[in-house]
C-alpha positions in Angstrom: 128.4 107.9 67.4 127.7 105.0 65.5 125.9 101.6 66.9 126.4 98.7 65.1 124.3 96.9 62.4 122.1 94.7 63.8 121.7 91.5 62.3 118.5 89.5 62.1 118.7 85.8 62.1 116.1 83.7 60.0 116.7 79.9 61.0 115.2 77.7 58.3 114.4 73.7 59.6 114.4 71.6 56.7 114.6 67.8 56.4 117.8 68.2 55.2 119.6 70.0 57.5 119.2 73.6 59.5 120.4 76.6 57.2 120.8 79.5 58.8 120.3 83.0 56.8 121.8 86.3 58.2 119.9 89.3 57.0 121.3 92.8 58.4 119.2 95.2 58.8 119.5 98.4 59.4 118.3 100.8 62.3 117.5 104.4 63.6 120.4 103.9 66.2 122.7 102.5 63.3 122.5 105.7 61.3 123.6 109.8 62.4 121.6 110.4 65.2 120.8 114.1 63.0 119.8 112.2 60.1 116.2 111.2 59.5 116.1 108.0 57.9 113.6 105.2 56.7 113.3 102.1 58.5 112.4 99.8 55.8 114.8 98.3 53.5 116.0 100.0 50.0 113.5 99.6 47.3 113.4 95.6 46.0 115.3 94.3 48.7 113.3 91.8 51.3 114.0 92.0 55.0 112.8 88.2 55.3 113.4 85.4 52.7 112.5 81.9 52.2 109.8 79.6 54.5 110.9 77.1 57.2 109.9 73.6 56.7 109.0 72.7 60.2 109.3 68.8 59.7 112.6 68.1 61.7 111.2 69.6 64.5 107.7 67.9 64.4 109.6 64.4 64.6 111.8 65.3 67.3 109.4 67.1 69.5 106.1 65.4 68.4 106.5 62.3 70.6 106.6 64.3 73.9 103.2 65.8 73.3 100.0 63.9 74.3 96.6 63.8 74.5 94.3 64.4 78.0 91.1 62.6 78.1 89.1 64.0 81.2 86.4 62.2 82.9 83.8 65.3 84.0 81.4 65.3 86.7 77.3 65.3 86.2 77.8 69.4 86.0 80.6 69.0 84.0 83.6 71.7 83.2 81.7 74.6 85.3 84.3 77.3 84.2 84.0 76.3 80.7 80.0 76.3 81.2 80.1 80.0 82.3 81.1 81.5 79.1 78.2 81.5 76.9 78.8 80.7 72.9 76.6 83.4 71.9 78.6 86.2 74.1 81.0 88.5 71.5 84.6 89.1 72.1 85.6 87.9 74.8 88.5 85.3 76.1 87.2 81.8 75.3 89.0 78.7 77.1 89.2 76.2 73.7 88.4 72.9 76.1 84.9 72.0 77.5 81.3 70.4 77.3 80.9 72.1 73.9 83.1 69.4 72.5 82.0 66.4 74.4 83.3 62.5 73.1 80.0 59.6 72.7 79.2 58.6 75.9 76.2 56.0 77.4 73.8 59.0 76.8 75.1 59.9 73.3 77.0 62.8 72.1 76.9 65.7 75.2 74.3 62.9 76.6 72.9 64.3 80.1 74.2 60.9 82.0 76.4 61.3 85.0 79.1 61.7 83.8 80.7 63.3 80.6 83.9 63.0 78.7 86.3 65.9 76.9 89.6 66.5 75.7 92.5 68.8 75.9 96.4 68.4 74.9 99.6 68.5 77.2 103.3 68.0 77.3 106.0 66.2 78.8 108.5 67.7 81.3 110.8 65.2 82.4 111.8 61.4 81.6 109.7 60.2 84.4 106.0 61.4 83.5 105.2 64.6 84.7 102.9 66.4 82.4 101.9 70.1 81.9 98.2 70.9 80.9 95.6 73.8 81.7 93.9 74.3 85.1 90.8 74.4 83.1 91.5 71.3 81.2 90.9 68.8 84.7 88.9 71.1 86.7 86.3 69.5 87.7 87.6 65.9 86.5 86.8 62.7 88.1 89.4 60.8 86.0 92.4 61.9 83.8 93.5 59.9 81.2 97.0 60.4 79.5 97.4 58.7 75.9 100.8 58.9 74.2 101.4 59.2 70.6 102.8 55.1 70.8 98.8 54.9 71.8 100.0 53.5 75.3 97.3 55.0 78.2 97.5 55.7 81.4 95.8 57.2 84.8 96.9 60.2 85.9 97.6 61.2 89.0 96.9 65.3 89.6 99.7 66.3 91.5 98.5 70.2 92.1 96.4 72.5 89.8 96.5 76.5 90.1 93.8 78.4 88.6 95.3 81.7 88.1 97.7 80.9 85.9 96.1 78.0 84.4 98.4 75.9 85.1 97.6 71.8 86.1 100.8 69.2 86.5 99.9 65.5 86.1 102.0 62.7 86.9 101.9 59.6 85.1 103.5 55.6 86.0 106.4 55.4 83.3 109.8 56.1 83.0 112.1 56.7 79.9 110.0 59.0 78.0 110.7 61.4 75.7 110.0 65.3 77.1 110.5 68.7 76.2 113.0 71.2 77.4 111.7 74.9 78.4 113.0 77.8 76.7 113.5 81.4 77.4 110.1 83.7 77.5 111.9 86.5 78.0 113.5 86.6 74.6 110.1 85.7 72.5 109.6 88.7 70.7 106.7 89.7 68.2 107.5 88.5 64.5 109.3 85.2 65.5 107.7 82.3 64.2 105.8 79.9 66.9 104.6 76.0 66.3 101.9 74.4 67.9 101.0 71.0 68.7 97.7 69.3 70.3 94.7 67.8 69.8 91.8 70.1 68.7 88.3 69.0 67.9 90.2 65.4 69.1 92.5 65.4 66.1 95.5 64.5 67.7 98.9 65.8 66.8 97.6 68.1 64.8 100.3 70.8 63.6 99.6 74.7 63.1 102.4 77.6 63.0 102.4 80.8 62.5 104.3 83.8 64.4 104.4 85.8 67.7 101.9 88.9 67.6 102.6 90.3 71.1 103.8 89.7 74.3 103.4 90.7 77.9 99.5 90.8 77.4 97.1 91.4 80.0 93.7 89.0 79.9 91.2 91.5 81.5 88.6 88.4 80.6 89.7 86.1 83.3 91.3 86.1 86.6 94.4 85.5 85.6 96.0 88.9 86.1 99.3 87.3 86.8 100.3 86.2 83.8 101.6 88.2 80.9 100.0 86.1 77.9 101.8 85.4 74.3 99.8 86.6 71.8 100.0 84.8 68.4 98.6 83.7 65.1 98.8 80.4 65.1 95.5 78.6 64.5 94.3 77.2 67.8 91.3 75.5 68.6 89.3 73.3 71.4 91.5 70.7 72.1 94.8 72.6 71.9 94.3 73.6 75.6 97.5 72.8 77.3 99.3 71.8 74.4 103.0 73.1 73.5 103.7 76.7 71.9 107.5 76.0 70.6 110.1 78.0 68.9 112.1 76.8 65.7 114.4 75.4 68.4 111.8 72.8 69.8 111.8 74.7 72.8 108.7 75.2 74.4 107.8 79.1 75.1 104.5 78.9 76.3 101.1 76.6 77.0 98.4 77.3 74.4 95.7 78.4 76.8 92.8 80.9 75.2 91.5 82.3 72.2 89.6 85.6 71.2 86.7 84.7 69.2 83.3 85.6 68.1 81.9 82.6 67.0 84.1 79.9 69.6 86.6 79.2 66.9 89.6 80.5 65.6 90.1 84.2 64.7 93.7 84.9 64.5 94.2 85.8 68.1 95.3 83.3 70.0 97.5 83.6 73.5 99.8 80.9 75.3 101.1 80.9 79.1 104.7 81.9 78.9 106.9 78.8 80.1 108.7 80.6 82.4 105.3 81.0 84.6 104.3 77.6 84.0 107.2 76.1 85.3 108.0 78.4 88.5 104.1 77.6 89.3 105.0 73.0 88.0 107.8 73.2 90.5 105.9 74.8 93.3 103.0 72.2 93.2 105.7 69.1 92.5 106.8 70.7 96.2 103.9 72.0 98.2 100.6 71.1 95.7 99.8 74.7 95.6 101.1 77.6 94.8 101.6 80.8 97.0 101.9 84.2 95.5 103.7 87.6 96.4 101.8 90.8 97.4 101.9 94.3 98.3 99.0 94.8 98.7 97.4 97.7 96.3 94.7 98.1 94.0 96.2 100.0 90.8 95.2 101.1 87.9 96.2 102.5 84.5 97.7 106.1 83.7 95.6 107.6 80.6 96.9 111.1 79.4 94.5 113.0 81.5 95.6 111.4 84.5 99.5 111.6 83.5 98.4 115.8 83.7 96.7 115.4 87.0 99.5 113.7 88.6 102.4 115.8 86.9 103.6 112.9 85.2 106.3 113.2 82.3 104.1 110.1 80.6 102.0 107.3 81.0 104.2 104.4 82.0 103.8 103.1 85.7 101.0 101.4 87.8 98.6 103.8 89.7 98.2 103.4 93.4 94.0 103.2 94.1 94.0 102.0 97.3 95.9 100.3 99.6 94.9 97.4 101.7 95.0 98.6 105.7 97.8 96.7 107.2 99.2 95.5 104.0 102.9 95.6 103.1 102.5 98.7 101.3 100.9 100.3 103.8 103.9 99.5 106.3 106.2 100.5 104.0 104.6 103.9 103.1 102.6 103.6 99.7 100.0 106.2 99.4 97.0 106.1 97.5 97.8 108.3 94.5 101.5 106.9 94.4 102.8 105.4 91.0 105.3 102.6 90.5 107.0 103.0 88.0 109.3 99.9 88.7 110.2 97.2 90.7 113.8 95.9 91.6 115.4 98.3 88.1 112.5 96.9 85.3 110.0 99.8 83.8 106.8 99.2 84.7 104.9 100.5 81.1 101.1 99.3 82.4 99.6 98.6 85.4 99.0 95.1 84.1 102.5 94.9 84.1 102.7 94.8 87.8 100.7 91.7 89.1 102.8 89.2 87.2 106.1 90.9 88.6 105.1 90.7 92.5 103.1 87.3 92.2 105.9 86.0 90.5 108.2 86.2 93.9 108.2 84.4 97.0 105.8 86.0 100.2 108.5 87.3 102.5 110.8 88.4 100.2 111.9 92.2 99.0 111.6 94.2 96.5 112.9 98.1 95.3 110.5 100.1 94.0 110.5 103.2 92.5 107.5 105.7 93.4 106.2 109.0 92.1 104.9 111.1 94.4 104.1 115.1 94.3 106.8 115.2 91.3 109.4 113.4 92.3 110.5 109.8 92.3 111.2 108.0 96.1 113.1 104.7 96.5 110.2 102.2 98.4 111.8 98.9 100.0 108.6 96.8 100.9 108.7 93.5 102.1 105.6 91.0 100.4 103.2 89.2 102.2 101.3 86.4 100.9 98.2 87.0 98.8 94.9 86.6 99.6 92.5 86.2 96.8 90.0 86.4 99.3 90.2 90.8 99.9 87.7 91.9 97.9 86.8 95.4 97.3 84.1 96.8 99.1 80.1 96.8 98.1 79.0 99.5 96.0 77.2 102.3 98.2 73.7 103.4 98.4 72.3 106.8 96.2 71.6 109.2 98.8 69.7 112.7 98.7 72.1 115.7 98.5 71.3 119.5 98.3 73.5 121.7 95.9 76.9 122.1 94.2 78.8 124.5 94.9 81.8 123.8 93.0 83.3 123.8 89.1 82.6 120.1 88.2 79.1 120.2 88.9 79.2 117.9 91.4 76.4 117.3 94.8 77.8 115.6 97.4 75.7 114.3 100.6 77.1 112.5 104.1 77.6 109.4 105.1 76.7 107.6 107.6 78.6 105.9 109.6 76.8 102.4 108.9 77.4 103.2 105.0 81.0 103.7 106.0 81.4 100.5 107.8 79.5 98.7 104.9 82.2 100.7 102.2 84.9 99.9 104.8 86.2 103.3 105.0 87.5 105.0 107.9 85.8 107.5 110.0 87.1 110.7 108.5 86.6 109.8 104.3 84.2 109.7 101.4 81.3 112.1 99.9 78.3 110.2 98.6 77.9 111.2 95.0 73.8 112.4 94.9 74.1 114.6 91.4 76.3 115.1 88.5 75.5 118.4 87.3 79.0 119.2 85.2 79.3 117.8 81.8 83.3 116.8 82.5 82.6 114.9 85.3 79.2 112.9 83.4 82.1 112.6 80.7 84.7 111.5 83.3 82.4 108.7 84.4 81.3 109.7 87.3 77.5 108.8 88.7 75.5 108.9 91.2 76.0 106.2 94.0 80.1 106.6 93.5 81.5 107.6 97.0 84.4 110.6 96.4 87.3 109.0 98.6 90.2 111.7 97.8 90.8 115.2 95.7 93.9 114.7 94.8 95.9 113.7 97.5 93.7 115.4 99.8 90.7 112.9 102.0 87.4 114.6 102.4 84.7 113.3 104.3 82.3 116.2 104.1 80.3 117.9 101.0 81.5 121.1 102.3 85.1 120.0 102.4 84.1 118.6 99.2 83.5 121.6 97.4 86.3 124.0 98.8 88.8 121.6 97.1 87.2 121.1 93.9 86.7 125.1 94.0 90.5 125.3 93.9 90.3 123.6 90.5 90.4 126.2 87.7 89.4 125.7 83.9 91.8 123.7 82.0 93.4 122.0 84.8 93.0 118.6 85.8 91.5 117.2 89.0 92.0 113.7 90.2 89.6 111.9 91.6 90.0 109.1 94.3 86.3 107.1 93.9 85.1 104.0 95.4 82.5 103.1 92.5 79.4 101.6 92.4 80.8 97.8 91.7 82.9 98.2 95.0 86.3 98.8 93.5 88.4 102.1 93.7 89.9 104.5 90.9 91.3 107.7 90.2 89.4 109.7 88.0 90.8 112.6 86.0 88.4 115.1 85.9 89.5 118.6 83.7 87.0 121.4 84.3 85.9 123.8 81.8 84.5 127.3 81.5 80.7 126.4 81.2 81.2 124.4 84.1 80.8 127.1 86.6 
């Protein structure tokens, strides 16, 4: 059967007028499904023509984007302090003491207090502003300056840090604001404007188009929320300024950038709007923001694990460990489970999965869809509110063991009851880790000092129970192992024995 052509709209601003050109473009699902066909367009014809001029939307949109002038403390932005300039890769917020203004002391003068800029947006006729967390934090004064160059004090009505997400409310009515679009239908390749002040430059302009979505920052603790990706040029000072589509819409807050030097690279990631204004409308409310929770510590499914766990692929979230007394727990969730979705959506990554709960209410319910021992099983669990505050436990001491006796090489030793206690394990689980021996498990990760929770679904709490279930393994089959790691947290590994193992 046939699908139709899709057709893919180019929309074109122009100071003339909007033009709209309709370019179809053919698909697998358009074409026989026995028929293997190419996916690019016939020799010399273009899939995209022509260039938007973006000036109709810069006037209309530009007057509702302003500049934040933040008064810091004698330390200063301390979460913009911790990220050193010389440290590679990594998540780098664009807004903090390395781009101070002239103060009594001189530039970045060590006086008592220090100023620094960032960018931010209206959201409503009556002054309430969006910016970054990281943007005030630590602020002793915020100052919001309009493009008509008219100032004012602002109030800060809540900040959240993880989802970097500040609301400021300013004294003035009858302003111009922006209107929130629809994250969910960004999609890689559309273009993206945006607006702010970097390096102080204020309404400064940059576009380019959407390079991912639904990414996971692994850099910062904001695991609940699935960042833009882009490659528009972004730089200090365009934190918590507008990321617009050609509508005007705004689609996201321009928050971090990936960089080896502090500047930009190409990589550049926003705070999709709809998170930014289901977290603005909670602190307009309350002044903070509460969070769903199930309570579980997951993890991702790599192909070795998808073996291990008879998976037919990698998609879903894999259960870790589950908080004691948490809503999982109550509602049956097992360590070794995967959820592969909540309330009908496909859970692809386990990154996937802390934006979707945190996003609901505590209290509220959700249907989720769990694998277990190869098959799927409907879980209803009701969230509770979360507590950033459960922290995994500390890692556990190396401890003497005597030998394997098993196919992954590994020497396991007791506990002690006062090591449990310290892991927070119960009575009857965990193997210290004393010796790797096998080259698959040194491969796998594991070391000395880990504590073996679970093989398979299976708790053991002795060396000797240890090794009669890793004995069942056989060569070429995969083993998963439930460890509570030297750092505290907790992790399957997948562990495939071979013959020079034994």
């Amino acid at each position: 059967m046939k699908r139709p052509v899709q057709t893919l709209a180019l929309v074109a601003l122009t100071a003339a007028g909007t033009a709209a050109i309709a370019i179809p473009v053919a698909t697998a699902q358009s074409q026989p499904q026995d028929a293997a066909t190419a996916v690019s367009a016939p020799k010399g014809a273009p899939l995209v023509t022509g260039l938007p001029d973006f000036t109709r939307l810069v006037d209309r949109v530009a007057p509702a984007v302003v500049n934040v002038e933040v008064t810091l403390g004698a330390r200063g932005n301390s979460q913009a302090q911790a990220l050193p300039d010389d440290m590679p890769e990594f998540f780098r917020r664009f807004f903090g003491p390395g781009m101070p203004l002239p103060g009594p002391q001189g530039p970045g003068g060590a006086g008592p207090a220090r100023m620094s800029m960032g960018s931010g947006f209206l959201i409503s006729g009556d002054g309430y502003v969006i910016t970054n967390h990281h943007v005030i934090a630590g602020a002793t004064e915020v100052q919001v300056t309009l493009p008509d160059r008219r100032g004012f004090t602002a109030e800060v009505v809540g900040s959240d840090e993880h989802s970097d997400v500040a609301l400021l409310k300013i004294d003035a009515s009858g302003l111009p604001f922006l209107r929130a679009g629809d994250a969910n239908s960004v999609r890689p390749g559309q273009w993206a404007v945006a607006i702010g002040s970097p390096f102080g430059f204020d309404q400064s302009v940059t576009a380019g188009i959407v390079s991912a979505v639904g990414r996971a920052n692994r850099y910062a603790n904001q695991r609940y929320v699935p960042f833009i990706q882009t490659d528009v040029a972004i730089n200090r000072g365009n934190s918590g300024g507008p990321l617009l589509n050609t509508s005007g819409e705004v689609i996201g807050i321009n928050s971090q950038i990936f960089s080896n030097s502090g500047g930009y690279m190409g990589v550049s990631f926003a705070i999709p709007i709809d998170v930014v204004m289901n977290v603005a409308d909670q602190l307009k409310a309350t002044g903070e923001v509460k969070r769903g929770q199930i309570g579980v510590q997951v993890q991702e499914i790599r192909a070795d694990d998808a073996r291990g766990l008879g998976l037919p692929d990698t998609r879903g979230a894999l259960v870790a460990d589950v908080i004691q007394g948490g809503p999982a727990e109550k509602a049956g969730i097992e360590r070794g489970d995967v959820i592969r979705e909540v309330d009908g959506v496909a859970i692809g990554q386990s990154s996937d999965l802390p934006p979707m709960i945190g996003a609901r209410a505590p209290g509220s319910r959700v249907n989720l869809k769990v694998w277990r021992e190869g098959r799927l099983r409907d879980v209803r669990v009701t969230l509770g509110e979360l507590d950033e505050g459960l922290a995994g436990a500390r890692p556990a001491a190396r401890t003497p063991g005597a030998q394997q006796n098993n196919p992954l090489g590994i020497v396991g030793s007791e506990l002690s009851a006062e090591q449990r206690r310290r892991l927070d394990l119960k009575p009857d689980e965990g193997v210290a880790v004393a010796r790797v021996e096998g080259l698959a498990a040194r491969s796998a990760g594991l070391q000395p000092g880990d504590v073996i929770l679970q093989v398979g679904r299976v708790t053991v709490a002795t060396p000797a129970a240890l090794d009669r279930e890793l004995g069942k393994a056989k060569a070429g089959q995969t083993v998963m192992l439930l460890v509570r790691n030297r750092s505290g947290g907790t992790q399957f590994i997948a562990v495939t024995p071979r013959e020079e193992a034994k």
